[in-house]
C-alpha positions as CSV (number, residue, x, y, z in Angstrom):
1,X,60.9,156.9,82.5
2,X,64.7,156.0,84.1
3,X,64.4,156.1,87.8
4,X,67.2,159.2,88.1
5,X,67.1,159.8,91.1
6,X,68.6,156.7,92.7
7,X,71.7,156.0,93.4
8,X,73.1,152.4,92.2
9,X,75.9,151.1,94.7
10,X,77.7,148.2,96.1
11,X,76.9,146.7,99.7
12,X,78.6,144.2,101.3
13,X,78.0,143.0,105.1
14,X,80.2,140.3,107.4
15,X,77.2,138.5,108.7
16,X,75.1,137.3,108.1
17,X,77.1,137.7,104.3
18,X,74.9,139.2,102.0
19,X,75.4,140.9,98.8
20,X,73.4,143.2,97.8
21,X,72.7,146.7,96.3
22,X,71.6,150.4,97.7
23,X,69.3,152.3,96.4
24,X,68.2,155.4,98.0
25,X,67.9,159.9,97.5
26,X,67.9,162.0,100.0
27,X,65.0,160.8,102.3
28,X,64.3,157.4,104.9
29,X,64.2,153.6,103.6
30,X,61.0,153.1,102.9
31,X,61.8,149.5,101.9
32,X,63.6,146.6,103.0
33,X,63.6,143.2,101.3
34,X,65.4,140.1,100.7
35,X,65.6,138.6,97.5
36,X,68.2,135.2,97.6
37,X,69.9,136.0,100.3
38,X,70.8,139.7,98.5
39,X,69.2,142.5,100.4
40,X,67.8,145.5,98.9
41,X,66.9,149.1,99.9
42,X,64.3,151.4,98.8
43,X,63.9,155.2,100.2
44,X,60.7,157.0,100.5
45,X,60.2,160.0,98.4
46,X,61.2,158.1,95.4
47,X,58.7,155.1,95.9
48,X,56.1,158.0,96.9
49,X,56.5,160.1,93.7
50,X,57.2,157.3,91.1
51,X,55.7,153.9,93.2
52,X,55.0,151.8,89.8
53,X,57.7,153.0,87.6
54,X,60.3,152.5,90.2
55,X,59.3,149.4,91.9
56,X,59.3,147.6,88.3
57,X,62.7,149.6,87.1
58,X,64.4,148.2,90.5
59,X,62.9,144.4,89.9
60,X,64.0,144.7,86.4
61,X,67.3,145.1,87.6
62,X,67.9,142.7,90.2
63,X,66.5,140.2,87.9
64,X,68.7,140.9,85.6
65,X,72.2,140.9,88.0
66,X,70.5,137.7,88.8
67,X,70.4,136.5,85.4
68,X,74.0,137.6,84.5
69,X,75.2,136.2,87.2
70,X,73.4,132.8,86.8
71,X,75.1,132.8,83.0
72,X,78.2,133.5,83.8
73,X,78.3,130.9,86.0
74,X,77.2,128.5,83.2
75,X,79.5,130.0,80.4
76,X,82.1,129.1,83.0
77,X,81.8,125.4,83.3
78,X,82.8,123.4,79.5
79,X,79.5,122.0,78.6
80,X,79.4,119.0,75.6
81,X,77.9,120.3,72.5
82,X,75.5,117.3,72.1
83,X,74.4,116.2,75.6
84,X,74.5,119.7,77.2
85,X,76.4,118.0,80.4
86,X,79.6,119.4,82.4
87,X,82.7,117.8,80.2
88,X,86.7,119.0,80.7
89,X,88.0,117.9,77.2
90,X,91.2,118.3,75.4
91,X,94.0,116.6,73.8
92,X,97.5,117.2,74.7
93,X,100.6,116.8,72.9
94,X,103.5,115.0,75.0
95,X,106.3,113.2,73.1
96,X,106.2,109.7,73.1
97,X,104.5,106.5,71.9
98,X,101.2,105.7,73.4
99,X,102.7,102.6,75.2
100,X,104.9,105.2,76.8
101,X,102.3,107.8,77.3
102,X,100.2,104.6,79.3
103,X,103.5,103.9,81.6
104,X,103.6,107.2,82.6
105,X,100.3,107.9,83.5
106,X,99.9,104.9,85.3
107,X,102.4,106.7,87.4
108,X,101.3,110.0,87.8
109,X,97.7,107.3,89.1
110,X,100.0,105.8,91.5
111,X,101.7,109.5,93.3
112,X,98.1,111.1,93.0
113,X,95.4,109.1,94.2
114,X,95.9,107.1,97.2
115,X,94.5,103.6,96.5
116,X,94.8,103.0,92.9
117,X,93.8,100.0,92.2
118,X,90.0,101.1,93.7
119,X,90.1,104.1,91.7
120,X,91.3,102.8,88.2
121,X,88.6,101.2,87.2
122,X,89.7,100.0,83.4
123,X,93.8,100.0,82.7
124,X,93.9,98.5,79.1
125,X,97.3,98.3,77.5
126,X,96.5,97.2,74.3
127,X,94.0,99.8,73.5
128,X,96.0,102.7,75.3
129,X,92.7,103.7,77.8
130,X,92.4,104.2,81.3
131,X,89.8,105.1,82.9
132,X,89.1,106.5,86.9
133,X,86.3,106.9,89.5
134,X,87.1,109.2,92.0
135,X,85.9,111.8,94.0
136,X,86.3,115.4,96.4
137,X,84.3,117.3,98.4
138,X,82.9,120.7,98.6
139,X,82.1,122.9,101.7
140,X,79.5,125.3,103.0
141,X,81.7,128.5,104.5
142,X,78.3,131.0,104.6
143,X,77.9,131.0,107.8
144,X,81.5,131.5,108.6
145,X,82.7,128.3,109.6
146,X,84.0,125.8,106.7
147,X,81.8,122.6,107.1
148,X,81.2,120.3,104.4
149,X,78.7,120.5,102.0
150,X,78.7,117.0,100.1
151,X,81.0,115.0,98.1
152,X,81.2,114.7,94.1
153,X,81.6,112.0,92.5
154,X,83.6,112.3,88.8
155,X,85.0,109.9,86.0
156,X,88.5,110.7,84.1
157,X,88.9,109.1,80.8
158,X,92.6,109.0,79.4
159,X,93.0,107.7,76.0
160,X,96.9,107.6,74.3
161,X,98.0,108.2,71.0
162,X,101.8,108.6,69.7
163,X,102.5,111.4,70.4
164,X,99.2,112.6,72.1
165,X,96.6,111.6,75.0
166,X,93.2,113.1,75.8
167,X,92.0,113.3,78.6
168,X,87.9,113.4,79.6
169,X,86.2,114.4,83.0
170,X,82.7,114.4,83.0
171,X,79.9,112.4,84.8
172,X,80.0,114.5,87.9
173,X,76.8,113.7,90.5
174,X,76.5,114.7,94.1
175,X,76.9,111.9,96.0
176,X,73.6,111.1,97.6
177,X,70.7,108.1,97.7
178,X,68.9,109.3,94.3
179,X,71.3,110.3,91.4
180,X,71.7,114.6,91.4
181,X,73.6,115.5,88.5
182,X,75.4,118.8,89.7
183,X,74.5,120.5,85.8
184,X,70.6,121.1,88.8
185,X,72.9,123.6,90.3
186,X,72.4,125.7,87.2
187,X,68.4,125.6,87.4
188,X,67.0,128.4,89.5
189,X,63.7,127.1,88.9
190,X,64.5,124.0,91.1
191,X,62.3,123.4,93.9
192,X,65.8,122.3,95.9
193,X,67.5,125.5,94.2
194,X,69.9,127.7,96.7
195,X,72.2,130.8,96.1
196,X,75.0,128.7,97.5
197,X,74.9,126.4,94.3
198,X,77.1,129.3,92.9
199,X,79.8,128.9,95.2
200,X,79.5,125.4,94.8
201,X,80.1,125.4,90.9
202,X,82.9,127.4,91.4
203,X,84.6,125.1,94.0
204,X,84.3,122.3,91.4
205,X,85.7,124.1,88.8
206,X,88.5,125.1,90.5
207,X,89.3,121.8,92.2
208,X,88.5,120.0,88.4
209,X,91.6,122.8,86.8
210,X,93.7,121.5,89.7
211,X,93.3,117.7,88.9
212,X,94.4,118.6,85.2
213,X,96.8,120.7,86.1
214,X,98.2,118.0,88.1
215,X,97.7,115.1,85.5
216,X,99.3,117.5,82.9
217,X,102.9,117.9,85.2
218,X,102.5,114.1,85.8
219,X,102.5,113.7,81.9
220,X,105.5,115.8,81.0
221,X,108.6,113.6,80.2
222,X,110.9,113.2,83.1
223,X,113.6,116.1,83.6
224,X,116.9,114.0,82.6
225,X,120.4,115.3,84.7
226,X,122.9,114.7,83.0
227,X,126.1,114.0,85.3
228,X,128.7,117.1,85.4
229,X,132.0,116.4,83.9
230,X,134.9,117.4,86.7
């Protein structure tokens, strides 16, 4: 019933930049199709001897690369258990009373973002919170030039503890006139839905891992020099 006489391989072109797979025996394409911007090729003698078995067999599995590739995207992005919504979550252990925890953050805020006081939206001492609104932006680079794609908005909570702080990122929405939650990039049954919403969860999880790797340097307690004795 297995289609054994094709050959399953790789194929990558420069441009337009498609990905795609081969499948082909010894005689002339037959087919040529494009499914999401992944091409596919079918030869002849197969399709001629076996038309139904391998036309389904070949569907099958570009559905299922499709598939994979739309859940490993999703696997990759921290989802909360209860509202099923992007969320970067964890609580970090830094020496240090909350109050102290609060000082310094406030000063990684003021080295990483470049107006502050528009970003910080809530700076409450007494309860040890802070919370920002901020945002980045992602690009388009398919057709070979990097142009931007759109901005995402995020919020970062950071909430201090002796001896601790946790920090949250979640709420992130493409910054447009209607609210667009960018968990729609997931959904390949959207209307709106493009193979480029990949790449675009990707950029976001990156550029998301930078922020925290930068808030988690800016937390670490300051490297003290002691003076040399001469």
């Amino acid at each position: 019933m297995a289609c054994t006489n094709f050959l399953f391989l790789p194929l990558f072109y420069a441009k337009p930049r498609f990905r795609g797979f081969v499948l082909y025996s010894e005689s002339d394409i037959e087919y040529l199709f494009n499914f999401e911007n992944r091409m596919f090729f079918l030869h002849k003698s197969n399709v001629m001897k076996k038309r139904g078995i391998a036309v389904l067999a070949i569907f099958g599995l570009v559905m299922g690369s499709l598939g994979l590739s739309a859940q490993e995207m999703q696997s990759m992005m921290p989802l909360d258990k209860d509202t099923q919504l992007i969320s970067y979550q964890e609580v970090v252990s830094e020496p240090g009373t909350a109050d102290v925890l609060y000082v310094r953050c406030i000063e990684w805020i003021n080295t990483q973002y470049k107006n502050p006081a528009d970003v910080c939206k809530v700076r409450n001492r007494e309860s040890a919170v802070i919370e920002i609104q901020h945002r980045f932006e992602i690009f388009n680079s398919s057709s070979g030039s990097k142009l931007l794609a759109g901005i995402v908005n995020y919020d970062l909570k950071i909430e201090f503890k002796p001896g601790r702080y946790r920090y949250t990122i979640s709420d992130l929405t493409l910054r447009q006139s209607s609210r667009f939650p960018i968990e729609r990039w997931f959904d390949k049954s959207d209307p709106m839905y493009s193979p480029i919403w990949e790449d675009y969860l990707q950029q976001v999880d990156t550029q998301i891992k930078e922020l925290i790797a930068n808030l988690k340097q800016g937390m670490a307690p300051p490297v003290v020099k002691h003076e040399e004795k001469w």
